[in-house]
N, C-alpha and C positions, 0 to 999 in steps of 0.2 A: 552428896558429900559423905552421909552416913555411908553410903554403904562401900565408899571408898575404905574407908579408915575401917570396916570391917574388913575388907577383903585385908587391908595392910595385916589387921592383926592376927588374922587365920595365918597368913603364910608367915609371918613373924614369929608365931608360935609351935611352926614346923621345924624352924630351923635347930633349934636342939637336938629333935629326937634326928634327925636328918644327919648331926656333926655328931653323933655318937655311932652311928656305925663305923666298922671297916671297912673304909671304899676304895678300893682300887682302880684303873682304869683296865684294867686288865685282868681281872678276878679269873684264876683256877689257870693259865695262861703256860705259866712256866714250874717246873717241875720242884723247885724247894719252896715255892710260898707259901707253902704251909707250915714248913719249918721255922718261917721266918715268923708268919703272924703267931705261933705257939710260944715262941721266945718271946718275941718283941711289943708283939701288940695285947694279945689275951691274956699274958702273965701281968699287963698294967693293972692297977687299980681301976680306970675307965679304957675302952674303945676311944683310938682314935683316928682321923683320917692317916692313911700310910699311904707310901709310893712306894711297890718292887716291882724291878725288870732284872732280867738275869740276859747280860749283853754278851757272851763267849762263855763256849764251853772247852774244858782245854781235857783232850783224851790222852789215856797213858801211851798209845800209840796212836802220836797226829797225822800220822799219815793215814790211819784207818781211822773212820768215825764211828764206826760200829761196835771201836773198843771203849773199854770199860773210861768214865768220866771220874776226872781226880779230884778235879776244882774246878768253879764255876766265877765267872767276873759279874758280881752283882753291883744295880744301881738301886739306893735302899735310902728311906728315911721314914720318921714320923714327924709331924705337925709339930714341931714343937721350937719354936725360932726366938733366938738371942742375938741381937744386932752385935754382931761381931764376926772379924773374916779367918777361917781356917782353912791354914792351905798346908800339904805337902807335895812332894817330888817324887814322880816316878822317872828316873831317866830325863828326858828332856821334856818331859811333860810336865803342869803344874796343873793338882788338883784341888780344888776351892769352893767353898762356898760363902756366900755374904751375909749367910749368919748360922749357930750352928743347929743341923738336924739330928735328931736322937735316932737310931744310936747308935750312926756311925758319922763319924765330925767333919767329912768331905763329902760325903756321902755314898762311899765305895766302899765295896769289901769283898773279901772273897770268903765264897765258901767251900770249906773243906770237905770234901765226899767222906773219905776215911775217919776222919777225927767228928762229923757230924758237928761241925760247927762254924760259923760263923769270924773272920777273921778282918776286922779290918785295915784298910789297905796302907800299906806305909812302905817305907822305902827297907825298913828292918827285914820285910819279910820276903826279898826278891829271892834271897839264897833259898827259902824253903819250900820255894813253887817254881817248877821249870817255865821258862817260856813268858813268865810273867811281866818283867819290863818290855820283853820284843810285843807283846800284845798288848798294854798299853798304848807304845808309842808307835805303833805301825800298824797293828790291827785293829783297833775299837778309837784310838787315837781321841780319850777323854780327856774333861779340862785344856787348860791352853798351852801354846806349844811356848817355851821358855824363850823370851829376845825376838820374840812375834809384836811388837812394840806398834806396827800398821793394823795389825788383827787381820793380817788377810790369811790366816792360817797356812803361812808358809813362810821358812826363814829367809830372806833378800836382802841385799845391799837398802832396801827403802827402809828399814826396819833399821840398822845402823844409821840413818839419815835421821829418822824420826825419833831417834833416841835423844841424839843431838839436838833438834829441836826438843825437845822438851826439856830437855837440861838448862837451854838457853831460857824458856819460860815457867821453868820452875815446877814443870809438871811431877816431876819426884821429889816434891818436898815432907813427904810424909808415907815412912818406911812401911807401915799398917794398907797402907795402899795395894788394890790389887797390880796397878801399872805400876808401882815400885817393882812387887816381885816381880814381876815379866821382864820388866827391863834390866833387871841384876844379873845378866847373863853370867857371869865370873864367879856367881855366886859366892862372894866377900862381905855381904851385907853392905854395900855401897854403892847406888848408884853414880857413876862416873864416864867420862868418854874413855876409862877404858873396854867399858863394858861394849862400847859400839864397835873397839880394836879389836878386841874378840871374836865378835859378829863377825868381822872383817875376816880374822883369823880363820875361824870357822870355815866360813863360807871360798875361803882358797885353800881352805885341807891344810893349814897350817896347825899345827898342835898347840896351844897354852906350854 
């Protein structure tokens, strides 16, 4: 039994020195990490554990990949979690997290090649990066897709249907909810069956 309770506290005692490094899954991987751990992580007061991937790279000419890279679509956080949900909108995409990462508050951002920095990602910034909404919602296709209400990540008539059921059982009684926003398709800040006539609408190419 002694030497149970010894072994506990040898590795118990590891784990400190162990949560103060920078550990990435992915260490030296993608080409601004470094950029990123020089802002973000090493300018802290302590080392913390961080997540970057850099998902799209978008070139000033997409059709050649060998031209020069403008902006980068990164997925970026540190350790650092507040139970509370932030979400914004890309085009029909909604991006979220369930509680927030430092220090970027969904956990997206893009980086700017030219400006050498770090931008994160909002719906403000579509006008100042080409391409930016078409690669959210159709190419890297992050977060979830908006009135995906079955989560089978795709818009259907069963999604309209499951709206409606949940309406009947109450399942959007509380806006802060992430299946509030998803099912707010009309984006009115209410959920309602019109939101499923939408759906509807949508999905026969009819306009709003």
């Amino acid at each position: 039994m002694k030497k149970i309770v010894s072994i506990f506290l040898v590795a118990m005692s590891l784990i400190p020195a162990y949560a103060a490094q920078n550990i990435n899954p992915n260490p030296g991987e993608y080409i601004y990490e470094d950029r990123f751990v020089k802002e973000y992580v090493d300018s802290r007061d302590f080392s913390e554990y961080y997540y970057y991937s850099e998902l799209y790279y978008h070139h000033v000419d997409e059709n050649d990949e060998n031209s020069e890279i403008d902006w980068v679509l990164v997925s970026a956080n540190i350790n650092m979690f507040m139970e509370r949900l932030y979400s914004t909108s890309i085009g029909n995409r909604l991006l979220f997290l369930d509680s927030e990462e430092m220090p970027f508050s969904c956990g997206y951002a893009v980086y700017d090649v030219k400006q050498d920095c770090f931008v994160e990602l909002s719906n403000s910034m579509l006008d100042d990066y080409e391409d930016l909404e078409d690669v959210v919602n159709n190419e890297v296709r992050i977060g979830k897709l908006r009135g995906d209400t079955d989560s089978d990540k795709q818009l259907t008539i069963l999604d309209a249907t499951t709206l409606q059921m949940g309406l009947v059982e109450n399942k959007y009684e509380y806006s802060y909810m992430l299946e509030y926003k998803i099912a707010d398709f009309d984006c009115d800040y209410k959920v309602t069956v019109m939101d499923a006539t939408a759906i509807q609408m949508k999905l026969a190419g009819i306009e709003a």
